[in-house]
Each structure stands twice: as C-alpha cells, then as structure tokens.
VMD Tcl script that draws the C-alpha trace (Angstrom):
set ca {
  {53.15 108.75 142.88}
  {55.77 106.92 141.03}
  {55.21 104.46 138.28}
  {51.47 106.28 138.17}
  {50.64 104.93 134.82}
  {50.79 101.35 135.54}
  {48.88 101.95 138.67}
  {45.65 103.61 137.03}
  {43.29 101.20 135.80}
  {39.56 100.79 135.07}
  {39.52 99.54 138.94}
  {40.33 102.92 139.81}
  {38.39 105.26 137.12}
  {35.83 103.14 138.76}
  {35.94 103.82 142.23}
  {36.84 107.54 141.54}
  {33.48 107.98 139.45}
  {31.76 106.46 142.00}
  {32.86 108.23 144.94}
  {33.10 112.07 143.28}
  {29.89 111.73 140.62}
  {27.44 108.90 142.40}
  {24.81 110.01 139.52}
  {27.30 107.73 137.23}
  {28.24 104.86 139.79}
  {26.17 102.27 137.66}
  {27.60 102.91 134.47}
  {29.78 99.94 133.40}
  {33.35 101.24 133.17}
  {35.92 99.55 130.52}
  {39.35 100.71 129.31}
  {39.57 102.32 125.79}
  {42.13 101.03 123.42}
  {44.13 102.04 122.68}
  {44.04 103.85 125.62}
  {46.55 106.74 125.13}
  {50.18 108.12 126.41}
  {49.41 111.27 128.06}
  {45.72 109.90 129.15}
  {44.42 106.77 130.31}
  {40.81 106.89 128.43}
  {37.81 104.54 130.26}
  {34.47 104.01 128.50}
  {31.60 104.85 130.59}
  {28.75 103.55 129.69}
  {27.84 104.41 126.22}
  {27.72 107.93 126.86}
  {31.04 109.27 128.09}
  {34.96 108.77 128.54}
  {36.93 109.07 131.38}
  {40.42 110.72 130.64}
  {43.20 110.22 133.30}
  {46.65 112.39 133.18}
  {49.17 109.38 133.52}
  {52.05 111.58 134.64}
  {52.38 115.15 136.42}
  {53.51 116.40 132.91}
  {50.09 115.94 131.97}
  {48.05 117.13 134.53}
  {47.43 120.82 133.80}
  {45.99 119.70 130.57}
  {42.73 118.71 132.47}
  {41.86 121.90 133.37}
  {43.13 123.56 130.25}
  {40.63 121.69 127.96}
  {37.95 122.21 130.15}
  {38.36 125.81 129.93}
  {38.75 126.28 125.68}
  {37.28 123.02 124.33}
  {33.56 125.23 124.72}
  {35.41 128.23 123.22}
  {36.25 126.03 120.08}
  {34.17 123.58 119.46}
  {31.33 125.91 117.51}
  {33.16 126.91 114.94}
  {34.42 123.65 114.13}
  {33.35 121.13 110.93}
  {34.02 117.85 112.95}
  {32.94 117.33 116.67}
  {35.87 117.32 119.18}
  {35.44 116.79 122.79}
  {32.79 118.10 125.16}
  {33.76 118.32 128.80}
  {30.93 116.96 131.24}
  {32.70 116.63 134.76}
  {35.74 117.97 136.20}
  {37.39 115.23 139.02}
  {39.41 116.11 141.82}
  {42.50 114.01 143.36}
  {42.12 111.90 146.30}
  {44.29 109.50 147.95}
  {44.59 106.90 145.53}
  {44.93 109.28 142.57}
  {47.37 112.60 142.21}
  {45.20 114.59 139.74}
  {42.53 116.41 138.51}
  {41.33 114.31 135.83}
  {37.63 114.54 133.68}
  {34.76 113.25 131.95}
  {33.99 114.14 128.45}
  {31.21 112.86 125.80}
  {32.32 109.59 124.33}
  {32.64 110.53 119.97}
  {31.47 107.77 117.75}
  {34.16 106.82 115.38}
  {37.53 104.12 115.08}
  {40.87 105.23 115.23}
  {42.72 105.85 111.58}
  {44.20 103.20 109.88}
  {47.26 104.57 108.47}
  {47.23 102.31 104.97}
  {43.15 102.96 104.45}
  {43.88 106.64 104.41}
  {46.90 107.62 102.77}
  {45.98 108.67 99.55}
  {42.96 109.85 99.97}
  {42.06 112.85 99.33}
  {38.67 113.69 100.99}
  {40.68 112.04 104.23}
  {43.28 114.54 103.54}
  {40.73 117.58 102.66}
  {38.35 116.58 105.76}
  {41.47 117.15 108.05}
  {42.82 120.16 106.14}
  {39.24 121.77 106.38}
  {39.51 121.17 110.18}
  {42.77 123.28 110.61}
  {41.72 125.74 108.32}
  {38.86 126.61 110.71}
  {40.97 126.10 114.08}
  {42.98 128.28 113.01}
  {40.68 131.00 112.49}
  {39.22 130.86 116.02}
  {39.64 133.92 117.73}
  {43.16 133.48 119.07}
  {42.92 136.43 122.66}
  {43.68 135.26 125.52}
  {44.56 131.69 124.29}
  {47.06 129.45 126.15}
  {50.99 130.36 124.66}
  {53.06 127.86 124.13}
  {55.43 126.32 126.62}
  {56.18 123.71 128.77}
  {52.68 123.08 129.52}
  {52.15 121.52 126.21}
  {56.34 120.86 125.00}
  {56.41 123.88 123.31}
  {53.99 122.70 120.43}
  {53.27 126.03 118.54}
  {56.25 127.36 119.66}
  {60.00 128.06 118.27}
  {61.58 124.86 116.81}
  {65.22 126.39 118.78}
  {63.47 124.90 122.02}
  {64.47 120.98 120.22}
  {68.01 122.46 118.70}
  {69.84 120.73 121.17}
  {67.88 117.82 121.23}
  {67.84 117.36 117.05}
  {71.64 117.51 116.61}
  {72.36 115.07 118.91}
  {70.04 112.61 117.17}
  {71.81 113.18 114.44}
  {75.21 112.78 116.07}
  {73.42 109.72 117.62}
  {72.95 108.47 113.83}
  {75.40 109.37 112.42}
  {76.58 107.62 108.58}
  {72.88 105.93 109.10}
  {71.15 108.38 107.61}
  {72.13 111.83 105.15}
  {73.27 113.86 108.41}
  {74.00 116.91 105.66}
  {70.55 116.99 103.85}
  {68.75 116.65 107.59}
  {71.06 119.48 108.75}
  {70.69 121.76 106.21}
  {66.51 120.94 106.34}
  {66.51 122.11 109.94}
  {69.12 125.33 109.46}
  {66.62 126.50 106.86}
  {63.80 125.99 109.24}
  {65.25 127.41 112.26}
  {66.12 130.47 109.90}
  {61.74 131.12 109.13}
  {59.48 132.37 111.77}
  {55.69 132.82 112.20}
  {54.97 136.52 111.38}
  {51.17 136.57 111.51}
  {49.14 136.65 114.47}
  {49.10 133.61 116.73}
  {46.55 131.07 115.33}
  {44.88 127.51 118.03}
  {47.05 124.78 117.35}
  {46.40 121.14 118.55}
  {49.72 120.09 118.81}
  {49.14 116.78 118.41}
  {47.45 115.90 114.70}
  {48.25 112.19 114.51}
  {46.12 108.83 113.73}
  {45.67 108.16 117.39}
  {43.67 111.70 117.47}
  {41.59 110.97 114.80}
  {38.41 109.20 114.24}
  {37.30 108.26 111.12}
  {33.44 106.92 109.61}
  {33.32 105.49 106.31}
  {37.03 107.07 105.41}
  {35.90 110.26 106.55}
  {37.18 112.57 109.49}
  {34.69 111.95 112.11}
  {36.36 113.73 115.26}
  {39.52 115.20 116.89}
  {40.58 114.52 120.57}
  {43.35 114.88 123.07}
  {43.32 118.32 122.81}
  {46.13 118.50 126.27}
  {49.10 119.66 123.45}
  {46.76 122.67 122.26}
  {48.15 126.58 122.38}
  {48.02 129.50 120.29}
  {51.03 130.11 118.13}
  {52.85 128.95 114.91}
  {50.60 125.72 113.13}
  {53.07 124.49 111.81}
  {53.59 121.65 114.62}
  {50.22 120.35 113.43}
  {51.12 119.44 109.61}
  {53.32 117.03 110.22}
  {50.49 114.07 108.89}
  {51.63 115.73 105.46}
  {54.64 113.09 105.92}
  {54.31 110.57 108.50}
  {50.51 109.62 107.24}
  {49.77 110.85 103.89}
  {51.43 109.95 100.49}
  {50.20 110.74 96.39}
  {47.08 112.71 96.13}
  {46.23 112.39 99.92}
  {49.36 114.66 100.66}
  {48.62 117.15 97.46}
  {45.25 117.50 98.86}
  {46.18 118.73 102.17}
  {48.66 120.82 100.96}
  {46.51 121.93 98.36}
  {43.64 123.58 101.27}
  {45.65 125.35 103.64}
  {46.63 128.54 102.85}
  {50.08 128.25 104.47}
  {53.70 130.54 102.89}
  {56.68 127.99 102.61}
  {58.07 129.06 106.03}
  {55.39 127.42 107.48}
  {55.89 124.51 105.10}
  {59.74 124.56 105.87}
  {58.60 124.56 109.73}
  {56.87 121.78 109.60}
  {58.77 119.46 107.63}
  {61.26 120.49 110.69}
  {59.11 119.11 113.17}
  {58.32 115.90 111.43}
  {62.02 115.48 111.13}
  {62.67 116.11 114.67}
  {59.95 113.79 115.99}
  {61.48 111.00 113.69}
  {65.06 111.91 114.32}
  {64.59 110.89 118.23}
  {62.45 108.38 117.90}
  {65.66 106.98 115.35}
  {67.61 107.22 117.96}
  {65.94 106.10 120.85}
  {65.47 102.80 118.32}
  {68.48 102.57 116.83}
  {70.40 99.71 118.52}
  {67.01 97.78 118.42}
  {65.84 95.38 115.40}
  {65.62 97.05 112.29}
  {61.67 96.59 112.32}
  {61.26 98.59 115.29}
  {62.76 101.67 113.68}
  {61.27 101.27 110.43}
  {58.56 103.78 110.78}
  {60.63 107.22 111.70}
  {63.07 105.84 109.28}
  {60.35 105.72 106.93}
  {59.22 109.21 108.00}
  {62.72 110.65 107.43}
  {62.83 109.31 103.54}
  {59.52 111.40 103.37}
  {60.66 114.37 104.40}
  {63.61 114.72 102.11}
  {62.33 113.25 99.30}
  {59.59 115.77 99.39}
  {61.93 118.80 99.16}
}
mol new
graphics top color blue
foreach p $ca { graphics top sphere $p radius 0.5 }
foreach p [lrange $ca 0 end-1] q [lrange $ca 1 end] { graphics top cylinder $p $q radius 0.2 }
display resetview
C-alpha cells in the first residue's frame, strides 16, 4: 500500500473497529494529536486508543508490545500502555494494528519542564526501574526497532556524512572526536529493556509530573544508553543534574549517549540544512548542548 499514512484516517480506524470488535462499534472514534510518526493514534471513546503502524517498518511493533508491555508494566512507577485488542489486516488496511487503554495525561511541553528537577527525577526513576526488569528472552536489538539499544557502528556511515554534509557549519573536529570516543566504549553488563524512544511526544505529564510512557514499538534489550538522550535535547540547569544525578550509569554509557543525541541532531542538520534557518534551529540547538556539556 503506498503512501499508507495519508490513507489511514479516523474513517478507517472506524470501520476496522467496527467490523473486527462489534462490542466497540458505538464508541465515537476521533484522531489523537498529535497523532504520531510510526502510529496513527484514534481516541475511542473515553476508554481506549487505537494505534495504527503507518508504514511496513512499523508493523512488527504491534505484536511486539502486545507480547512484553504485560511483562513490564508491574514493576513500573508510572503507567505505560495496556494492550486490550489485537486487529488483523483486511483489504483496506495492510497490518496488524491494536487497541490499548487510553492514559490520562498532555504531552510535555518542552519550556515547562526543562529545569525541573522532579520532571527530570520522575523520568530518571522510570529508567532506573526498566532497566531492572528481568532482561531473558527480551527482544535484541535490530532492524525491528533501528537498532535502538544496539552498537552506535550501525549509524557510522550515516554520522560522517552529516558531517561532511555540514561541513564549516558546525565544529566537524569536536563532533568527530565526540563520536570516535563513543564508538571506542561498549556496554559490558548484562543487557538491560530499553524504550528506544524517550522523547516529549512519549511522555505525559500531570501537574509537571511524569504521568505515563507510550510508544513502546522502539523497545529491546541492550545498551540504555539510546534512551538518555532527553539529558540534551529537553533538559537544561538542575533538570539535567537531576537526571544525571539518579541513574547509576559509568561514563561509557554517558559518552554513548551523548553519541546518539549527536547523531539524531547531526541528520536531522542535514536533512534541514538548505532550509530557513528556523527550521534547523532545534538539532542545531541540540548540537551546542552536547558539546558544551563535555
């Protein structure tokens, strides 16, 4: 199905509800926003959400979060998603696809929660205890989830010609030597859960407090340090400190994920950079964190 995403709509979430789980057929059905990259999210009544892989990329993550998101969810501080209903693919729509409780809570405002530091601890806490889920048998990293948890040598390639791509624009020596230190550390402990995917649009926040994690699709067992990288893209002053400050991580780790915050700015740089200057303000922005914070 080409151009998928623009094709799935609440129209559709609709008529797939209706025809696989009848029980839910009068249950209003109205798109979330935002409404997600990987997923096209649809309120469902008050109740639940209805998440929609909007490419094949995505797809396996359906039945991958059905299968741990029970496995993690006890032993976490903050609710994350509970899978309800599992949907099959039909003619109109390529993919297994599902229906999950709907978690009270707005998405983070970057500016309301930058320096703070129960934000910061709330979200620390929440790795801290992911990470000491029992680990057997998880999903390893890989392409299933772009190699989140995994070795940053997988984005080599891809990072040096950013910064070929950029060129006098930014400090190509500082950014290379940041990511030949990085690629020189490893994870040496046991593989810990990872998210893969700790930014705002993943977290929901009540009275500037962490008040769920979703989109769990990028999740594997392997190196965290893929999901610190709101240490420099969100956080600033004492909000950073206090994150820091909780998680019980050796400077490899640290080094690692700097690394992956760099990457993820260093392409989105150069995907921007013969836009306005406005557009690529942000991973600029992001960059200047990262090697000021050396």
């Amino acid at each position: 199905m080409e151009n998928a995403a623009a094709e799935i709509d609440a129209g559709l979430a609709r008529r797939l509800v209706r025809r696989q789980f009848p029980q839910w057929a009068h249950l209003p059905v109205t798109p979330v926003v935002p409404g997600g990259w990987d997923h096209r999210s649809f309120r469902l009544g008050s109740e639940f959400v209805v998440r929609m892989p909007s490419a094949a990329e995505y797809a396996n993550q359906v039945e991958k979060e059905h299968r741990w998101l029970p496995h993690l969810a006890p032993s976490l501080p903050h609710p994350i998603p509970t899978p309800v209903a599992f949907g099959e693919p039909d003619a109109q729509y390529a993919w297994r696809w599902s229906i999950h409780r709907w978690i009270e809570g707005d998405v983070v405002a970057p500016d309301d929660v930058a320096g703070s530091s129960r934000f910061a601890a709330d979200v620390a806490d929440f790795l801290v205890a992911l990470q000491g889920i029992d680990s057997a048998d998880g999903p390893a990293p890989g392409a299933h989830n772009f190699h989140r948890g995994g070795s940053l040598a997988n984005y080599d390639g891809e990072t040096r010609e950013a910064i070929r791509i950029l060129g006098s624009t930014i400090d190509s020596r500082a950014v290379t030597d940041l990511w030949e230190a990085a690629l020189r550390t490893e994870w040496a402990r046991l593989p810990v859960w990872v998210h893969g995917d700790i930014a705002i649009g993943n977290l929901l926040v009540r009275n500037g407090r962490l008040a769920g994690v979703i989109d769990f699709g990028s999740m594997a067992v392997g190196d965290p340090a893929c999901d610190l990288s709101m240490a420099w893209t969100v956080l600033r002053g004492e909000g950073r400190r206090a994150f820091r400050s909780r998680l019980p991580l050796d400077a490899g780790t640290w080094c690692r994920a700097r690394a992956w915050t760099l990457w993820k700015g260093l392409i989105l740089a150069a995907r921007l950079s013969q836009t306005s200057a406005a557009e690529w303000a942000n991973p600029r922005a992001t960059l200047r964190e990262v090697l000021e914070d050396a």
